[in-house]
C-alpha positions in Angstrom: 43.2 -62.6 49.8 46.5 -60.8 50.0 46.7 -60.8 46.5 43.2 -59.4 46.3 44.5 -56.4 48.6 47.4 -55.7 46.7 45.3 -55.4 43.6 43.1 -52.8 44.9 45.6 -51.0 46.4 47.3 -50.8 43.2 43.6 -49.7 41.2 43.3 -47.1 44.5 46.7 -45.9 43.4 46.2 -44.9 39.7 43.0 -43.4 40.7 44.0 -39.8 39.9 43.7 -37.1 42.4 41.6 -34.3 41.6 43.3 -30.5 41.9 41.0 -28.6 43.6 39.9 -25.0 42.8 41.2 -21.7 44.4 41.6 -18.4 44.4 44.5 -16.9 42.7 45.5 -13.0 42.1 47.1 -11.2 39.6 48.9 -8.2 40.6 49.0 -5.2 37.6 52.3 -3.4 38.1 54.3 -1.3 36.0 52.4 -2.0 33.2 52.9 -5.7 33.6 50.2 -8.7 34.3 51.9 -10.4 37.4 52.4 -13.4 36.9 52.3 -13.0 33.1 51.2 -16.8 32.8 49.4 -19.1 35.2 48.2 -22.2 34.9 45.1 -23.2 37.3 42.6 -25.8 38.3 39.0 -25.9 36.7 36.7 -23.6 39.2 39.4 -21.1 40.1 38.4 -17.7 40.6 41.1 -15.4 39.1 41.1 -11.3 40.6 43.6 -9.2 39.0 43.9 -6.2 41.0 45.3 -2.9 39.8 48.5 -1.6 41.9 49.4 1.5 39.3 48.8 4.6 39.3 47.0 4.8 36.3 43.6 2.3 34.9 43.9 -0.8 33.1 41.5 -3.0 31.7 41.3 -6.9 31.8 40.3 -8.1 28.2 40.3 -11.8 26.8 41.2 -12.0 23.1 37.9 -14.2 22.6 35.8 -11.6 24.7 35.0 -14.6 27.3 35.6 -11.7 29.6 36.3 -8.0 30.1 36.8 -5.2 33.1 35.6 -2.2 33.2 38.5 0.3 33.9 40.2 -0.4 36.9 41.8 2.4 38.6 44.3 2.2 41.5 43.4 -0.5 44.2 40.5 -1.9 42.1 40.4 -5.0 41.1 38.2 -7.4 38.0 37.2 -11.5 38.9 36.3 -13.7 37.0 36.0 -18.1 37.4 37.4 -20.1 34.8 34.5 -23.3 34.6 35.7 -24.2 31.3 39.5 -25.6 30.5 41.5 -24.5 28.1 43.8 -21.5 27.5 42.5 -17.9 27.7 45.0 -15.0 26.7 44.1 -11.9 27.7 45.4 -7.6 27.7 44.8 -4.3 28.3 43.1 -2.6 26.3 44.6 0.7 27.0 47.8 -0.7 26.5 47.8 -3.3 24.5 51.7 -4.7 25.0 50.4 -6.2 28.6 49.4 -9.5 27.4 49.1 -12.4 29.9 47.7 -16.0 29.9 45.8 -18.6 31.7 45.9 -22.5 31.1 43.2 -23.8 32.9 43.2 -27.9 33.1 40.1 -30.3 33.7 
């Protein structure tokens, strides 16, 4: 019976844990994405919110998603339901590059 027990607490063990979702923002500052890369759970919901004085866009290089302009204070969201990795710019300016790594 010990035995037994020690079994499945050993199978309970390399059970893996799941990560679960959250919300996460991204700052746009001085022309940057902030952080530039992130990695996240499956589910997150990303907002990237605009802090400059001037609009940005939020673009992914597949077009899985895309803001509108964002001027100062507003912000884009979008959830990430499928893994993998997204990279993404503005289109305005298109040296802000960032990217996303979402895992399963």
């Amino acid at each position: 019976m010990k035995r037994l027990l020690q079994i499945l607490t050993l199978g309970c063990l390399a059970v893996s844990i799941p990560v679960w979702a959250q919300d996460v923002r991204i700052d746009i500052k001085e022309f940057m994405f902030g952080p530039k890369d992130l990695t996240v759970a499956l589910g997150t919901k990303v907002t990237w919110v605009n802090d400059d004085q001037i609009p940005h866009t939020v673009a992914e290089t597949h077009k899985v998603f895309h803001s509108g302009a964002l001027d100062t204070n507003d912000s884009f969201s979008y959830e990430f339901k499928t893994a993998g990795t997204y990279e993404y710019f503005c289109v305005l300016h298109p040296q802000m590059i960032g990217k996303i790594t979402v895992t399963p």
